[in-house]
C-alpha positions in Angstrom: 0.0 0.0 0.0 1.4 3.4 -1.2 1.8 6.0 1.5 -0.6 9.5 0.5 1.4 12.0 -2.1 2.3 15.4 -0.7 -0.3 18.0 -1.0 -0.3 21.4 -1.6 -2.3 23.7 0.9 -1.0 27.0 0.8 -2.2 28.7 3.7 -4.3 31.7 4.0 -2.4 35.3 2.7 -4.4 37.0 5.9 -1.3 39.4 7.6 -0.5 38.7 11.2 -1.5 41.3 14.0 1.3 44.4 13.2 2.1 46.4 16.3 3.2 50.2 15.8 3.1 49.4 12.1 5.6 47.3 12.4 5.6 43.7 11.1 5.7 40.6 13.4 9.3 39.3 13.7 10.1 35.3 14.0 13.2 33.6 15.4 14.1 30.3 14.4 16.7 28.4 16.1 17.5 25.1 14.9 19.5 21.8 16.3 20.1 18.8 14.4 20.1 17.5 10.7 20.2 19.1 7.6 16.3 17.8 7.4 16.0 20.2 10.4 17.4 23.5 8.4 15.9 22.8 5.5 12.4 22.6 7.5 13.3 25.7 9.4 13.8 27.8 6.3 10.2 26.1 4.9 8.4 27.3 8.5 10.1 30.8 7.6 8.7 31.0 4.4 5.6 30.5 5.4 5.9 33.3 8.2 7.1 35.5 5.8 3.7 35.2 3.7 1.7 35.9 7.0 3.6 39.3 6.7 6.1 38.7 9.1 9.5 39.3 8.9 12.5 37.0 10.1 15.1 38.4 13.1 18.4 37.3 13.9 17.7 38.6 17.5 15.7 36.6 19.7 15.1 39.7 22.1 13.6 41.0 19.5 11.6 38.0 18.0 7.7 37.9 18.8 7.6 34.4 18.1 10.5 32.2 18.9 10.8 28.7 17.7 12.6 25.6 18.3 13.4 23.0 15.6 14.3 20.0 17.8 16.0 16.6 17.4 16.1 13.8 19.4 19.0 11.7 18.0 20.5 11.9 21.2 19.5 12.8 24.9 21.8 15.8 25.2 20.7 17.0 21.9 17.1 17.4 23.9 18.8 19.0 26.8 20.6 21.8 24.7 17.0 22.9 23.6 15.6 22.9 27.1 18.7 24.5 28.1 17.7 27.4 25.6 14.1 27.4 26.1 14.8 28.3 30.1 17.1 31.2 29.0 14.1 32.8 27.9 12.4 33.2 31.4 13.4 36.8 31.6 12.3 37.9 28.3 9.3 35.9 28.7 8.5 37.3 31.9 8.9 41.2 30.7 7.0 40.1 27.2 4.2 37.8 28.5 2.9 38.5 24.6 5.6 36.6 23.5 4.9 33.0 21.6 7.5 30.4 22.4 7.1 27.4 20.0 8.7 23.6 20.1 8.6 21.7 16.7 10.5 18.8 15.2 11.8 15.3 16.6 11.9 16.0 20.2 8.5 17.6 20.1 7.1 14.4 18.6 8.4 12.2 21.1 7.3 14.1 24.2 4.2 15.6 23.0 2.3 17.5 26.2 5.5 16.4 28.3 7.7 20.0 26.8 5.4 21.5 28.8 5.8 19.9 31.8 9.9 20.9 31.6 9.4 23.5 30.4 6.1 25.9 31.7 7.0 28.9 29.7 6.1 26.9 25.7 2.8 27.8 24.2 3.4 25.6 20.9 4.1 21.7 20.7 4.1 20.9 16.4 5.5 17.8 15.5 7.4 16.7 12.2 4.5 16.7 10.0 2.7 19.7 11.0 5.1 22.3 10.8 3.1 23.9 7.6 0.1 25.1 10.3 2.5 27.3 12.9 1.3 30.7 11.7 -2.3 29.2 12.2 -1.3 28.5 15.2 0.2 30.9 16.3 -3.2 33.6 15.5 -5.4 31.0 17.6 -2.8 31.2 20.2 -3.3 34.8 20.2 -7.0 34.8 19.9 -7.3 32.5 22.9 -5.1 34.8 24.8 -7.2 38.0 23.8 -10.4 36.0 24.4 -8.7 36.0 28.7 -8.4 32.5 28.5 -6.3 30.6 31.2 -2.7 30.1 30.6 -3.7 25.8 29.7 -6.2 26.8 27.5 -3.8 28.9 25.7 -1.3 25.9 25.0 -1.7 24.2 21.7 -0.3 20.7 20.1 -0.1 19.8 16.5 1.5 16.1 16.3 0.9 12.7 14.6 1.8 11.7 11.3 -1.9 11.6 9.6 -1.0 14.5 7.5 1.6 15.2 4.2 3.6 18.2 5.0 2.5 21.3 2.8 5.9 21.8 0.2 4.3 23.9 -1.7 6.3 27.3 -1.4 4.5 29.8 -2.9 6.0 33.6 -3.9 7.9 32.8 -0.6 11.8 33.8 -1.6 14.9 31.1 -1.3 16.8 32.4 1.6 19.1 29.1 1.4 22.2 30.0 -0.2 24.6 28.6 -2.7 24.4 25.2 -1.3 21.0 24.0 -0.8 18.9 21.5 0.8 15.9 19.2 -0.9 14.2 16.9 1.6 12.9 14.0 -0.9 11.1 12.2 1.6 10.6 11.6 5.1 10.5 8.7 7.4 11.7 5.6 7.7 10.6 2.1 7.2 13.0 0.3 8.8 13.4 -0.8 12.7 17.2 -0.6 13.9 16.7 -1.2 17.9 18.9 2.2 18.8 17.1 4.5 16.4 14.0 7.0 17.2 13.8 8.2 13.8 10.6 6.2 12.5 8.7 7.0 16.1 9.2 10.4 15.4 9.2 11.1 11.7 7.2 8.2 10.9 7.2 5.9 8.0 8.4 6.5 4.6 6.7 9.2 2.7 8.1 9.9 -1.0 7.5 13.1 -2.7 6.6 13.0 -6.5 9.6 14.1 -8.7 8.0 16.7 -10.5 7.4 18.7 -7.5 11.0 18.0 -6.6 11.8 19.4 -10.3 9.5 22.3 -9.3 11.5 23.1 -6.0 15.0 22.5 -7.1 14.3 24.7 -9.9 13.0 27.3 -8.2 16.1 27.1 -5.3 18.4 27.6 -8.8 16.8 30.2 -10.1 17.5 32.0 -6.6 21.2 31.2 -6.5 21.6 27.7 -5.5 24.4 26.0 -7.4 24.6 22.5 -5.0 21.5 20.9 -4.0 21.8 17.9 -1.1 19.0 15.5 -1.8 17.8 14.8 2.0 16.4 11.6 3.4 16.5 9.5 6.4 17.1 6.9 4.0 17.3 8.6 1.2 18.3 6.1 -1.3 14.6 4.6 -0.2 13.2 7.1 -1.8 10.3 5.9 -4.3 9.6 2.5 -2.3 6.3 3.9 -1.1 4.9 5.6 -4.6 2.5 3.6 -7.4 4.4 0.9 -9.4 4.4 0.8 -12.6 5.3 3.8 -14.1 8.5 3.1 -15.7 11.1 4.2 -12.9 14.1 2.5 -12.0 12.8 1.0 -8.9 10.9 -2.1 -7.3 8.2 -3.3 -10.0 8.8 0.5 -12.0 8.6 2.6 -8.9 10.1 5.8 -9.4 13.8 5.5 -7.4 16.6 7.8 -6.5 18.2 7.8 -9.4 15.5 8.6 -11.5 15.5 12.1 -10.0 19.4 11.9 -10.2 19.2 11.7 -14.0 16.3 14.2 -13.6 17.8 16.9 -11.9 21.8 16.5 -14.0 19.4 17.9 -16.7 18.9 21.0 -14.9 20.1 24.0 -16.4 22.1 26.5 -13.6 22.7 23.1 -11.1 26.2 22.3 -10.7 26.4 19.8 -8.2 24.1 17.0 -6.5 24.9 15.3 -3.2 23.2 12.6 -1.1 22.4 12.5 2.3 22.2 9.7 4.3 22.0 5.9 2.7 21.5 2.8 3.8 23.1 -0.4 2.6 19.3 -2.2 2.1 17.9 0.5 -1.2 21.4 0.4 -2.8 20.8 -0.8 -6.3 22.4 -1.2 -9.7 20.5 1.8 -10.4 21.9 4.1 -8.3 25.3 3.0 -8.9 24.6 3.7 -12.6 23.1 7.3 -12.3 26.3 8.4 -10.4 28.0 7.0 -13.3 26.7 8.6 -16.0 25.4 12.1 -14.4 28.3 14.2 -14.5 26.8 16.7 -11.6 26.3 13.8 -8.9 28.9 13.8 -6.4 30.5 10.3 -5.9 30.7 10.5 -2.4 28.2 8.9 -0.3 27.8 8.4 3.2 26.6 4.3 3.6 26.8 3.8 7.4 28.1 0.4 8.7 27.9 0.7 12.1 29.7 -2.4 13.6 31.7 -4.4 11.8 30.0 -7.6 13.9 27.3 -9.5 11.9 26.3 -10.6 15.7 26.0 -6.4 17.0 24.3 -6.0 13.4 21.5 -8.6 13.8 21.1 -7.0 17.3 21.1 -3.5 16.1 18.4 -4.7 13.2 20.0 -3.7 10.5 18.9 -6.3 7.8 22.6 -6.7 6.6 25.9 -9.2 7.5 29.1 -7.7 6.6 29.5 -9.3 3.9 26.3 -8.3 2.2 27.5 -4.6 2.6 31.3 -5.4 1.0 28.9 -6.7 -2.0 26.3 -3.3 -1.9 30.0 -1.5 -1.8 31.7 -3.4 -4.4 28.8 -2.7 -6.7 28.7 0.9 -6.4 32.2 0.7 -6.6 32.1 -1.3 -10.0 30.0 1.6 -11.7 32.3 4.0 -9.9 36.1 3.3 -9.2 36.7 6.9 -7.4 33.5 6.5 -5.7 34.7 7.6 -1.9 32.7 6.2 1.0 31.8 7.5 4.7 30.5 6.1 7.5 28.8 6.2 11.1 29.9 3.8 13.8 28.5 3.3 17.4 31.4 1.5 19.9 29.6 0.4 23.3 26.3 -1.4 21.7 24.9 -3.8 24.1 26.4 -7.1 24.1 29.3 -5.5 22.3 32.7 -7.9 23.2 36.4 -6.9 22.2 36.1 -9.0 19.8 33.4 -7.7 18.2 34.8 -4.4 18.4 38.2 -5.4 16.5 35.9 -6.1 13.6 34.5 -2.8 12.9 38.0 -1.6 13.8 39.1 -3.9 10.8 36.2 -2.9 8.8 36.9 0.5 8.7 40.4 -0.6 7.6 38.7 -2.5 4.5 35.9 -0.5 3.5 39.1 2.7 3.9 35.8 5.0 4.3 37.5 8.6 4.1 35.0 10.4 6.4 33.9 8.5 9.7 31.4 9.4 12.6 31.7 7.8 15.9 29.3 7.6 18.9 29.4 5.9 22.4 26.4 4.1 22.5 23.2 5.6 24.9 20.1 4.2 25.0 17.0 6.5 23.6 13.5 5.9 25.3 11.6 4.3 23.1 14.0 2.2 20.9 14.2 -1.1 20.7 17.4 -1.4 22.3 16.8 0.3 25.5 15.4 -2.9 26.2 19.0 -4.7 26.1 21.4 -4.4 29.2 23.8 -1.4 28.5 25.6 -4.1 30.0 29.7 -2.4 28.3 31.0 -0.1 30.8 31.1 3.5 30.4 34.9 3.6 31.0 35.5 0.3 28.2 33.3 2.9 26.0 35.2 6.2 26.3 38.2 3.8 25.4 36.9 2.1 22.6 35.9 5.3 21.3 39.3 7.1 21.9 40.6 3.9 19.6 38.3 4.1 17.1 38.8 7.5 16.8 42.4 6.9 16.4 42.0 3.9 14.0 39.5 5.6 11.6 42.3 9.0 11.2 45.0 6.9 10.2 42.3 4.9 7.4 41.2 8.9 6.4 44.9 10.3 6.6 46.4 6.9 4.3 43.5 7.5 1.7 43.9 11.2 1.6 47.7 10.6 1.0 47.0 8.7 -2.3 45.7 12.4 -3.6 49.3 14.3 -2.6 50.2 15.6 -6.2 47.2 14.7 -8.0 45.4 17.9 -9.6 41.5 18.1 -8.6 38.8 19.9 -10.6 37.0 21.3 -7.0 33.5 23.6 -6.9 34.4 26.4 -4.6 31.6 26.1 -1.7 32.5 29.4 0.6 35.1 31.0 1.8 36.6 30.1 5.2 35.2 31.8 8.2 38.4 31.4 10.4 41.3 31.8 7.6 41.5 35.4 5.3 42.3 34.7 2.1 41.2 31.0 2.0 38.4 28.9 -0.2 37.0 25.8 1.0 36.1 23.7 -1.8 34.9 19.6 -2.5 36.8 17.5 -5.1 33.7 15.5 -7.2 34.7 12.5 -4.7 33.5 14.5 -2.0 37.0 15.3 -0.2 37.2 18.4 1.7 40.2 20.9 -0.4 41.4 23.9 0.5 43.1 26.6 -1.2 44.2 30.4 -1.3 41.8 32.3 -4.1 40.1 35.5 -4.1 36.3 35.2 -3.1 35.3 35.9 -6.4 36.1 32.4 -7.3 33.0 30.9 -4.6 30.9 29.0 -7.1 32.9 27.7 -9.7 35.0 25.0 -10.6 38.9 25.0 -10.1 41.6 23.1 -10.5 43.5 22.6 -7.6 47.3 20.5 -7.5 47.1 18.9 -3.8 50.3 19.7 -1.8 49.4 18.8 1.8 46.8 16.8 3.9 45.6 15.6 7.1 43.3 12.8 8.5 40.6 15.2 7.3 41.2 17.4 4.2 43.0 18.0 1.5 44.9 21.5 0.4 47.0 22.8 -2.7 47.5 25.3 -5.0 45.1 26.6 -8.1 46.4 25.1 -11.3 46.6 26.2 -14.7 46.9 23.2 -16.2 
């Protein structure tokens, strides 16, 4: 059965309230994922419509909102954190609208409240299209002298398609832009909250993908980072049948690969995050043949241990992801992987541990994540004894640290007087005078260039690198 298609339901053009003539100013802070920023700059949009206008001041925001995640436990207490720093402001501005939306706000629902008295506004992942609605019956309960309970609103469940529609909203993302393809997840690994608070797997049809990503370009984007939990998964849920690339001619992720190559003004596609299960001939063949995919993809492993993988849920053995690998890698010869890793899984021995430290070795993935393992209410895995000692954690992770630079810093060493064509991405915020730039592999490069050279394509001869990047010298040649 096919998950609902995204719907558009622009909202009513009604202005907010304006005080002193004024308009209403919103302030968005965001934690997380690049999901999360690319849904923060969607809730913006649609504030902006409403005739508000966006602040970089939260003293002088009238709404203030809180784009959450829940990855992790002290992700959650960074926000509460920031959400009690607001007490004073709160307290001299009781008029003021404090929101909290996204992955945290779906997992505790009415509970923000209870930590934290001063929210008005609870909106979970799939709702985020009905703040300013919100936020006007928030304010006509409040004018009507309703009690301070009364006056606290919830929007959460995933029953609804998010609203991507974005109207005669400007693109306020920049050069390098994000494109959430879908959302959710349909797969059960014990130590993830992702599908209890995004939900399952929900596709978005490609020609309102084509719609969007054209209308980011023609607003200055020049990269555009296809977004997913899975986003390789992306198509599993639509109607078979119509001639795609995927399962039984569902439309797949490299349909909209060869799609969006075709798209005048785009230079460069990236992918963001995949998982061993959706990788497919397919995909291995569109970053073959479209020039403006990056061949750089971040395929998490996790543990090297088929025993921690069957008890993390993961639906693969090792050796079925050294085959997903080879056959990406048989399309693609400079294809460059990366990967996430969690050390301290329950049950987790040393000798499982040595394998994804030998893993790492064979896979020689160039950029590598690593988290001590905490249990997340709600997961699967929480269940299991957290039975590996904090102490034999913070050492295994200080290991794997250290074995994962020396894999990055001998694979980067293979590029040391190779010349790179590299699209300029920005220039550096902490060194004058330097560009920071990604070679079509996906390897960090930096060089010295004026910033008039952000957004193209240079060459670059590589002099020098460390466990994490690559730098040079512009070439001629």
């Amino acid at each position: 059965m096919s998950l609902p298609r995204f719907q558009s339901r622009a909202e009513p053009t009604l202005a907010a309230p304006v005080a002193d003539g004024a308009a209403p100013r919103v302030h968005v802070v965001t934690f997380g994922c690049q999901m999360n920023k690319y849904d923060s700059l969607a809730v913006e949009g649609r504030f902006r419509r409403r005739g508000y206008a966006t602040t970089e001041s939260i003293d002088e925001a009238d709404v203030v909102l809180f784009n959450t995640c829940s990855v992790r436990e002290h992700a959650e207490e960074r926000v509460f954190s920031w959400v009690g720093e607001l007490k004073t402001l709160k307290a001299r501005r009781p008029d003021l609208v404090v929101g909290v939306m996204g992955c945290m706000a779906e997992r505790m629902g009415e509970d923000v409240f209870g930590r934290a008295a001063l929210v008005d506004l609870v909106v979970g992942t799939r709702s985020f299209q009905h703040l300013p609605n919100l936020v006007d019956e928030l304010r006509a309960k409040r004018e009507a002298g309703l009690g301070r309970k009364a006056t606290r609103l919830t929007r959460l469940g995933f029953d609804e398609t998010p609203d991507s529609d974005r109207g005669p909203e400007p693109y306020t993302g920049g050069r390098l832009g994000y494109l959430t393809v879908m959302r959710g997840c349909d797969l059960n690994c014990t130590f993830c909250i992702v599908p209890t608070v995004r939900g399952r797997v929900l596709s978005r049809p490609a020609d309102e993908l084509l719609d969007e990503a054209r209308w980011m370009v023609d607003q200055g984007a020049q990269v555009i980072t296809l977004l997913g939990q899975t986003v390789n998964s992306y198509g599993e849920d639509l109607e078979p049948g119509s001639g795609g690339r995927g399962r039984q001619g569902r439309p797949a992720l490299a349909d909209l690969i060869y799609r969006l190559n075709e798209l005048p003004g785009l230079e460069r596609i990236r992918l963001v995050t995949l998982h061993p299960a959706y990788v497919t001939r397919a995909l291995a063949e569109s970053l073959r043949d479209c020039r403006k995919a990056d061949r750089f993809l971040p395929l998490p492993i996790q543990s090297g241990s088929d025993e921690v993988l069957r008890r993390m849920k993961r639906g693969y053995t090792l050796d079925l992801f050294r085959q997903r690998a080879e056959l990406l890698r048989e399309h693609c010869p400079d294809l460059e992987l990366g990967s996430d890793w969690i050390v301290g899984f329950p049950g987790e021995s040393e000798a499982d541990f040595e394998l994804s430290e030998q893993a790492a070795r064979e896979q020689r993935t160039v950029v590598n994540y690593v988290f001590q393992y905490s249990p997340r209410p709600g997961t699967r895995a929480a269940e299991l004894a957290d039975d590996v000692p904090e102490a034999v954690k913070n050492e295994r992770n200080r290991r794997f640290l250290k074995t994962c630079e020396q894999v990055q810093l001998e694979r980067l060493r293979e590029q040391l007087g190779k010349t790179l064509d590299v699209f300029v991405d920005q220039a550096s915020e902490k060194r004058q005078g330097v560009l920071q730039a990604r070679s079509h592999t996906g390897l960090a490069v930096s060089f010295e260039g004026a910033p008039e050279l952000v957004g193209t394509t240079q060459r670059v001869k590589i002099e020098h690198c460390t466990a994490f990047g690559l730098s040079g010298a512009r070439s001629e040649d």
